[in-house]
C-alpha positions as a LaTeX table, in Angstrom:
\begin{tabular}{lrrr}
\hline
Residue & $x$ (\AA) & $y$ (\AA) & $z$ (\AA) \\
\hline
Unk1 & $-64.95$ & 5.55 & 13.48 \\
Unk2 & $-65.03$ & 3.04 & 10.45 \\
Unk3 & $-61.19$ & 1.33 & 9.55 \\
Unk4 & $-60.22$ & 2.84 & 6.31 \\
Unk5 & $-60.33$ & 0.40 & 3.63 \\
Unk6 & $-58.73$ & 0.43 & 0.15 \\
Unk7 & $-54.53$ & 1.41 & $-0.39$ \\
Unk8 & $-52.64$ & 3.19 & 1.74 \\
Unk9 & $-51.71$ & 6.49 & 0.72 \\
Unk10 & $-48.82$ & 6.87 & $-1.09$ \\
Unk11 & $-46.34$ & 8.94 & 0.71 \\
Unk12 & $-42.35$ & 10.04 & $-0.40$ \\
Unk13 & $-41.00$ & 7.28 & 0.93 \\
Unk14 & $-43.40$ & 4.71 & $-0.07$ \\
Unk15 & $-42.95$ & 5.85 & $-3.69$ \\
Unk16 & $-39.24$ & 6.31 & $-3.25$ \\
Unk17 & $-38.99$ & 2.30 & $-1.85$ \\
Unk18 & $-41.32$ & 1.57 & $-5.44$ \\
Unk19 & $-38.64$ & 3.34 & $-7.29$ \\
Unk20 & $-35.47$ & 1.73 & $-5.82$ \\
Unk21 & $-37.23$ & $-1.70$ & $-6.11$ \\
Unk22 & $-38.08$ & $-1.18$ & $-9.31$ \\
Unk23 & $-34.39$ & $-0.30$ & $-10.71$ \\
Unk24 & $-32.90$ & $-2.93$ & $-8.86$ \\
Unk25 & $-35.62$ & $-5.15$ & $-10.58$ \\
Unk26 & $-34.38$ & $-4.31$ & $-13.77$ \\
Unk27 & $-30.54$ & $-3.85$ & $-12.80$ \\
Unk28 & $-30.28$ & $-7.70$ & $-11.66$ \\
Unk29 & $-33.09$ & $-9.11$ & $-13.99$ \\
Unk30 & $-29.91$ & $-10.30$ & $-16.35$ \\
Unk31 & $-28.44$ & $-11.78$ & $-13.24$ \\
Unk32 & $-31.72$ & $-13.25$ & $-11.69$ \\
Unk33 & $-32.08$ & $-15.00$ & $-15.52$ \\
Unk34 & $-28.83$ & $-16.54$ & $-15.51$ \\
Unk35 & $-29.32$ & $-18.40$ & $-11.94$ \\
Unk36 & $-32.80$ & $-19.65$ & $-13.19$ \\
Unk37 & $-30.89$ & $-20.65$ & $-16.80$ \\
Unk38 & $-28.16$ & $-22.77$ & $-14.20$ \\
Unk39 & $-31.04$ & $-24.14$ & $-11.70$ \\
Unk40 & $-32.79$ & $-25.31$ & $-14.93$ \\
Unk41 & $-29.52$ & $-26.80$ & $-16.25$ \\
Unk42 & $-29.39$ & $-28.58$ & $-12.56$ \\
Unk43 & $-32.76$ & $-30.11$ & $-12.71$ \\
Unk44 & $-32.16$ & $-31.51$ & $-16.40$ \\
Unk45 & $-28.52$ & $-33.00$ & $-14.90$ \\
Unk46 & $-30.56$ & $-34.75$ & $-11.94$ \\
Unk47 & $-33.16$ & $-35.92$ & $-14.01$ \\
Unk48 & $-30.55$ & $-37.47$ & $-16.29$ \\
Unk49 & $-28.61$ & $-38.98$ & $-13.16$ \\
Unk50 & $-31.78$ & $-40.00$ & $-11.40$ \\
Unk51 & $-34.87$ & $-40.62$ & $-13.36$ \\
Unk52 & $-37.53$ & $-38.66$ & $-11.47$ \\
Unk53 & $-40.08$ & $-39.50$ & $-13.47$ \\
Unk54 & $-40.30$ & $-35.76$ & $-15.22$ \\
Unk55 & $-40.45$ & $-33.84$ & $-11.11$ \\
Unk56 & $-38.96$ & $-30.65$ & $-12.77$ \\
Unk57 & $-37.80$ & $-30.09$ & $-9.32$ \\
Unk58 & $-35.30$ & $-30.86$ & $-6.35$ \\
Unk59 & $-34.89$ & $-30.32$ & $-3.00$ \\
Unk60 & $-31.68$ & $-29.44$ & $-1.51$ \\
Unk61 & $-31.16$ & $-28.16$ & 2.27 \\
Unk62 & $-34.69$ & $-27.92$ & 2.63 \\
Unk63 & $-35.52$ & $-25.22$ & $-0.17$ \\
Unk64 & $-37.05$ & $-26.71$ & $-3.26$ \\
Unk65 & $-35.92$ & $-25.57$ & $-6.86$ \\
Unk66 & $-37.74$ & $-25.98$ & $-9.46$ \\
Unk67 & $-37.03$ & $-25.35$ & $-13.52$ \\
Unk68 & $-39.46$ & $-22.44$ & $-15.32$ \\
Unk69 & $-40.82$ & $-25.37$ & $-17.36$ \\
Unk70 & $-42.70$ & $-26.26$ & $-14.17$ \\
Unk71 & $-46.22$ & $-24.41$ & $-13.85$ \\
Unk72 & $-47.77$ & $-25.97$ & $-10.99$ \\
Unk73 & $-45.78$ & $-28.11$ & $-8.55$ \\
Unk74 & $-48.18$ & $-28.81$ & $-5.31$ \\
Unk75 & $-46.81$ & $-27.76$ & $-2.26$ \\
Unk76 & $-47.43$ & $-30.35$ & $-0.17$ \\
Unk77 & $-45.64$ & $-33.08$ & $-2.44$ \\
Unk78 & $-42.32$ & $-34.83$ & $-1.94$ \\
Unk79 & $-39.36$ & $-33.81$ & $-4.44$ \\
Unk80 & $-35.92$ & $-35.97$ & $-4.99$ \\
Unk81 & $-33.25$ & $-34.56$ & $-2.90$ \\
Unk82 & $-30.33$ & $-33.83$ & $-5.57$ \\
Unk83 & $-28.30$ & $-35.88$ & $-6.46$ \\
Unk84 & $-25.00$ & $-36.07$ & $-4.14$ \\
Unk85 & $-22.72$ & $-35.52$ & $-7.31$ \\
Unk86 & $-24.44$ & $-32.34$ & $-8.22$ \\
Unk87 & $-23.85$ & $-30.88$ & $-4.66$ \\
Unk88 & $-20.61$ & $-28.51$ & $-5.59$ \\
Unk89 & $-22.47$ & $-27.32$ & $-8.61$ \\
Unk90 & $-24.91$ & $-26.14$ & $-6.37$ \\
Unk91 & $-23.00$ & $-24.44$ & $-3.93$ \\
Unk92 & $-21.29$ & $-22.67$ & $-6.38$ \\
Unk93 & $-25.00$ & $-21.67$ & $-7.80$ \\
Unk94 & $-25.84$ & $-20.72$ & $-4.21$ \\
Unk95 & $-22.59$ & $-19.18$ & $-3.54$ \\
Unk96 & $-23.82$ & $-16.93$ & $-6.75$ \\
Unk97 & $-27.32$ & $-16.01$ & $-5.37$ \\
Unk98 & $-26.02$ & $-14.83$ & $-1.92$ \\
Unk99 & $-23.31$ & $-12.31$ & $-3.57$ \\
Unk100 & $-26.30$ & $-10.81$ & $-6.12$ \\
Unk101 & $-28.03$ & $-10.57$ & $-3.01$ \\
Unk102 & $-26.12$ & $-9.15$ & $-0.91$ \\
Unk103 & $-25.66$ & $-6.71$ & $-3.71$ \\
Unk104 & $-29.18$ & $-6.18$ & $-3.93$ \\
Unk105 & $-29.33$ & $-4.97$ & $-0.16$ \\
Unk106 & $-26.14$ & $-2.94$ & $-0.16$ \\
Unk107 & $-27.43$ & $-0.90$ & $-3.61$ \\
Unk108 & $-30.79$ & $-0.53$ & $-1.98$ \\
Unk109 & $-29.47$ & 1.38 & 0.86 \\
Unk110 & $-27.07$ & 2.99 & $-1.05$ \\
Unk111 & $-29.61$ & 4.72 & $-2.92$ \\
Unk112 & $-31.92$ & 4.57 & $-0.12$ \\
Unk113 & $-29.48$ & 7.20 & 1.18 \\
Unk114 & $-28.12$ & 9.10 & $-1.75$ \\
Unk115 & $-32.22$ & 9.97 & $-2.45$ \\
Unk116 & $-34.07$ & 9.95 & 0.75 \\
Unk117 & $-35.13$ & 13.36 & 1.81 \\
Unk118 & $-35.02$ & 14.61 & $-2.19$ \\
Unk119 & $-37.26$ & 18.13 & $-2.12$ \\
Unk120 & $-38.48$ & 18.06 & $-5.92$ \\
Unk121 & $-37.56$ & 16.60 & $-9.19$ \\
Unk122 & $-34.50$ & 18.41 & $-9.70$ \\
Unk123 & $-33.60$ & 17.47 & $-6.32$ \\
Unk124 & $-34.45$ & 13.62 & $-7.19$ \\
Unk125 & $-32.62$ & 13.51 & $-10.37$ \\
Unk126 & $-29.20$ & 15.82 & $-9.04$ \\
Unk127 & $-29.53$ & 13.09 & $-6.23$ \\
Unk128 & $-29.62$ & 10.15 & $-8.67$ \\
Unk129 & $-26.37$ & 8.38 & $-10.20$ \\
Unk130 & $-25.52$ & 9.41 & $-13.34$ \\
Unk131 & $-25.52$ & 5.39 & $-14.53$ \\
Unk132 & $-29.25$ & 5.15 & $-13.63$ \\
Unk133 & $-30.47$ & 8.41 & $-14.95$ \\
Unk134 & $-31.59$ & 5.88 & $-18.12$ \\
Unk135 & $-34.40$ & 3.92 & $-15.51$ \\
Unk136 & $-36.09$ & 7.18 & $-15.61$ \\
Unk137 & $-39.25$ & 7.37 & $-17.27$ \\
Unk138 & $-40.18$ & 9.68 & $-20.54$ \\
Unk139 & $-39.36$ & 13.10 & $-19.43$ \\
Unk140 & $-37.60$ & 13.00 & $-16.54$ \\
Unk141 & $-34.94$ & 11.74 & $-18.17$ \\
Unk142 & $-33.94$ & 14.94 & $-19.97$ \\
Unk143 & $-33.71$ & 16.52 & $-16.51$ \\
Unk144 & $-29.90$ & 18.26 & $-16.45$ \\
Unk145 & $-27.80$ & 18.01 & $-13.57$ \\
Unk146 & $-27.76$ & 21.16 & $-11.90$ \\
Unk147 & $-25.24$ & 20.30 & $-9.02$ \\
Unk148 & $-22.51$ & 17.71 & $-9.05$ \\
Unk149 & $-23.57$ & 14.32 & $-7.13$ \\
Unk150 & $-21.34$ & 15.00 & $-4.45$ \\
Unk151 & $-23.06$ & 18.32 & $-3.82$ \\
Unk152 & $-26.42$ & 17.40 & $-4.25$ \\
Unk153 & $-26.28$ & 13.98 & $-1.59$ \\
Unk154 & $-26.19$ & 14.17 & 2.03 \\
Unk155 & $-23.61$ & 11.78 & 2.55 \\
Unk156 & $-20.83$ & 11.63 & 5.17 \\
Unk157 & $-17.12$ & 10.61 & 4.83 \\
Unk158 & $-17.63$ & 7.16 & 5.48 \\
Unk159 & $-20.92$ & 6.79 & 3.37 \\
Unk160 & $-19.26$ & 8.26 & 0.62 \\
Unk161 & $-16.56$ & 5.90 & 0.68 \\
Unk162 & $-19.43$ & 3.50 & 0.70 \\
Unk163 & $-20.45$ & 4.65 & $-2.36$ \\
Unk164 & $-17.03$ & 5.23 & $-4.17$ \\
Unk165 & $-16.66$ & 1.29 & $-3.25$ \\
Unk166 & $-20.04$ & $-0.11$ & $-4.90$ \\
Unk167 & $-19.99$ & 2.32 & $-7.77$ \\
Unk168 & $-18.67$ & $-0.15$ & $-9.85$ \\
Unk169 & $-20.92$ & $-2.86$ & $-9.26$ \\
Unk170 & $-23.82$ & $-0.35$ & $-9.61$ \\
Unk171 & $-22.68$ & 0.48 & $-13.22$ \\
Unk172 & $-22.04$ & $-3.60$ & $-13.49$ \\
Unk173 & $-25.40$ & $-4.49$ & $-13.28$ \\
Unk174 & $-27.08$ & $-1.23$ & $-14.90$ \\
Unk175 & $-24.49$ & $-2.31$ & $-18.15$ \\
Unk176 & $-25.53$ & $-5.70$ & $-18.25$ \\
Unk177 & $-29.48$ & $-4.93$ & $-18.54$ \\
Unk178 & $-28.39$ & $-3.73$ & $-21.82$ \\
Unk179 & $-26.27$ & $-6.63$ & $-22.93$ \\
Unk180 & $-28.28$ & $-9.73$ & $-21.55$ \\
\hline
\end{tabular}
């Protein structure tokens, strides 16, 4: 028998993990943005404090950052460590990025289990949070509710506490595609 070549197929859950990636794309895009704007702020800083020679990049801790200016940095080559005074700054900036990312994971289970198992669209969108009805495309979007979210997920006591908890950092992020 020949290997099958080409995509796999696209099952529920394949699609569903698309969808969930996608919205959380766009939910921290603002937030993803505003690191880069700091990290590019941090290489101008170190290339004012140590004259790099226009590297638009650093090293620190063994992860190289680099500023958006910077199209093709080789892998192989050496980059300045930063500069000890900048070290807090970074931390903080790092400090940042681990909290948006731990975010990130919670949210995607989250909604991993508020819409896995969904039976058909009406399903899908009673399933969905009200806040991120607007990542919807074209017509699904004008989908009513038919059954209160509480109703429609299959969530137990503790999950649903879960839920209650990052509710508010869901909306957060949804609110601030719109305002960044």
């Amino acid at each position: 028998m020949m290997p099958r070549r080409g995509p796999p197929p696209t099952t529920p859950e394949n699609a569903l993990s698309k969808f969930i990636d996608g919205v959380l794309g766009q939910m921290l895009a603002a937030e993803n943005r505003r690191l880069q704007t700091a990290i590019d702020k941090m290489v101008e800083r170190q290339e004012e404090i140590v004259s790099s020679n226009g590297v638009l990049a650093f090293a620190y801790k063994g992860t190289v950052y680099r500023s958006v200016r910077a199209f093709a940095i080789p892998q192989n080559k050496r980059y300045p460590s930063l500069h000890l005074s900048l070290w807090s700054d970074m931390e903080t900036l790092l400090a940042d990025k681990v909290y948006i990312d731990r975010d990130r994971q919670t949210i995607n289970q989250m909604l991993y289990k508020c819409l896995n198992g969904f039976k058909d669209t009406q399903d899908f969108r009673n399933r969905l949070p009200e806040v991120l009805v607007g990542y919807l495309d074209g017509p699904s979007r004008q989908i009513p509710r038919t059954v209160p979210f509480e109703e429609a997920v299959c969530l137990d006591e503790r999950d649903m506490k879960m839920y209650q908890r990052i509710l508010p950092r869901i909306e957060l992020y949804a609110v601030s595609r719109l305002i960044y």
